[in-house]
C-alpha angles and dihedrals in degrees: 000000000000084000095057088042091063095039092060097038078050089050095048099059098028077060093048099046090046089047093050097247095118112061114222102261093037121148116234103196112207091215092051092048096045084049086052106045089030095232132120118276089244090071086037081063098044093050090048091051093060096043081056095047088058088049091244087116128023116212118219125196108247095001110054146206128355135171096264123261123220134187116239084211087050085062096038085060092049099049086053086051092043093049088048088052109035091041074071098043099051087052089045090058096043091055088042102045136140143158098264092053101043085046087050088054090041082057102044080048086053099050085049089062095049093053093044086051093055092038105240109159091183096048085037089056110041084047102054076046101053091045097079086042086057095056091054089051098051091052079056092240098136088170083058098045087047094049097050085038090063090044101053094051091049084070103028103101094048083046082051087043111044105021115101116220089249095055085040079053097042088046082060102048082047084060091050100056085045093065085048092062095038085056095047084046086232099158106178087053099042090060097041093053089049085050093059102044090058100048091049088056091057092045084050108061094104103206099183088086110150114267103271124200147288107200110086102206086055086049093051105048 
């Protein structure tokens, strides 16, 4: 029962921070969300832990929790780190390839549509994020898959933030072309095509969203 709690305090601001409704910076008081959801403050933390560990909130000693923060240049910097890696990678799996692992990235791709059908921007996400992170692990690089890992979700709130549901559908059908070209072995395609769509998800990070709020309780009706 405490589990499911969580989960749904966890659900509900990871919903209002990915709508728009909770500004970054914002203060998310234990006591007022214990008040809202009409649990104890000890499932209020646990839920805020989690949302920290996936780098929505950020907790800070004496002062508490807030809607995490993130630089656009910060992301900027990452997507430039990301084009230099994953232009190897790409080359790395094509030369790599075989059908197991084509048929594990058709399926991931898979999973991404399904989100995006039942319009599920957390689970949409965490998935055209993971997918880079897949390809790492199928070359069995897991240096590589932690690395991108870390670098993904350095971005992925201001991807949550600032990525409309038809670039977030446009970023899936990319990944999808890419697998085409990783399946015809077409190397100088297939990285094209990564460099690209790396390069489109930058562009697409619209940072001109209207001003959302501060209070907690309005975000959250």
């Amino acid at each position: 029962m405490e589990a499911s709690t969580t989960r749904s305090i966890v659900d509900a601001l990871t919903r209002a921070i990915v709508d728009h409704r909770l500004q970054p910076g914002s203060k998310l008081a234990e006591q007022k969300l214990a008040d809202h959801f009409g649990v104890s403050r000890t499932l209020v933390r646990q839920a805020l832990f989690q949302l920290a560990q996936n780098r929505l909130v950020t907790l800070e000693p004496a002062r508490g929790a807030f809607v995490a923060a993130p630089s656009t240049d910060e992301a900027r910097q990452v997507f430039a780190v990301r084009r230099m890696l994953e232009a190897e990678m790409t080359r790395a799996f094509v030369r790599g390839s075989t059908p197991a692992r084509i048929k594990a990235l058709k399926e991931h791709v898979a999973q991404e549509r399904a989100a995006l059908a039942r319009d599920d921007a957390a689970a949409r996400n965490e998935l055209l994020g993971d997918f880079h992170v897949r390809m790492a692990q199928l070359l069995g690089n897991e240096v590589l898959a932690q690395i991108l890992r870390d670098l993904t979700s350095r971005c992925s709130l201001i991807t949550l933030m600032y990525q409309s549901a038809s670039a977030a559908e446009h970023s899936q059908e990319e990944h999808t072309q890419i697998v085409k070209a990783l399946a015809a072995r077409d190397e100088e395609r297939a990285v094209q095509l990564m460099t690209e769509h790396l390069q489109h998800v930058e562009e697409s990070l619209a940072l001109d969203r209207r001003v959302p709020s501060h209070d907690v309780a309005m975000a959250l009706t």
